[in-house]
C-alpha positions as CSV (number, residue, x, y, z in Angstrom):
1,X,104.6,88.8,88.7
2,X,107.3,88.5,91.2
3,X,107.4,86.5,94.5
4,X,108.0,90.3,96.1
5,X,105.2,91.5,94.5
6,X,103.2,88.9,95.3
7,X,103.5,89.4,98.9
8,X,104.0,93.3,98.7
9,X,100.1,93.1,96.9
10,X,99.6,90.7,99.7
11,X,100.4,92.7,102.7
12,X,98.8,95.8,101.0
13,X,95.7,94.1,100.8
14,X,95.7,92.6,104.9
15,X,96.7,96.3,105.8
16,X,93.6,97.4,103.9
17,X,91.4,94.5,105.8
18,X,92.7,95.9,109.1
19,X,92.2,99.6,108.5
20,X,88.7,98.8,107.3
21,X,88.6,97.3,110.8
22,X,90.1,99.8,112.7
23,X,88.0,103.1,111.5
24,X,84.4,100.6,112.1
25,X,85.1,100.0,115.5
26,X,82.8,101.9,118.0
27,X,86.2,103.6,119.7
28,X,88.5,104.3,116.5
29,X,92.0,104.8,117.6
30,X,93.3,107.4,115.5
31,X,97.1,106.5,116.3
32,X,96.2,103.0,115.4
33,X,95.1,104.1,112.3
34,X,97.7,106.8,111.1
35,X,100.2,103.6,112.1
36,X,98.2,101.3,109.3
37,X,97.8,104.0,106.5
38,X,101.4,104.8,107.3
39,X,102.4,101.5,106.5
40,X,100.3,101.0,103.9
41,X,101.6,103.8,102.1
42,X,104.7,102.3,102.4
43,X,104.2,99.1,100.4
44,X,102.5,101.0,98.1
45,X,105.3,103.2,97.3
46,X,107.5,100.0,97.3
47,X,105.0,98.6,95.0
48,X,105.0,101.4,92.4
49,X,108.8,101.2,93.3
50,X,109.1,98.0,91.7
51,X,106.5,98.7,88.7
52,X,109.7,101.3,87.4
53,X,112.0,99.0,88.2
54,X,114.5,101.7,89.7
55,X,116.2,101.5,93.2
56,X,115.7,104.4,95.6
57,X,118.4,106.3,96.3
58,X,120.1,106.1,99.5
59,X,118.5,109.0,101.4
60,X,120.7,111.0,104.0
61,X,120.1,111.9,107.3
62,X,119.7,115.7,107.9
């Protein structure tokens, strides 16, 4: 496994640990928590990304 990887699995897992916390609080915030999944589902599409072991094309604005 990769040093990326590593800390891609890494951050994954702390974003998972904070949403966790997040949706148990009392007063859920549901920005806060679209924000986290958000990112979340970022490093996991990096992650599965990686697994191919393509490159994303260069997407254009418009």
């Amino acid at each position: 496994m990769s040093n990326k990887t590593f800390r891609l699995l890494e951050r994954h897992q702390k974003l998972d640990a904070l949403l966790r916390m997040a949706q148990g609080r009392r007063w859920a915030d549901p920005y806060e928590i679209a924000r986290i999944k958000k990112l979340k589902l970022m490093v996991k599409d990096r992650l599965a990304q990686l697994a191919r072991g393509g490159r994303r094309a260069a997407r254009t604005a418009g």
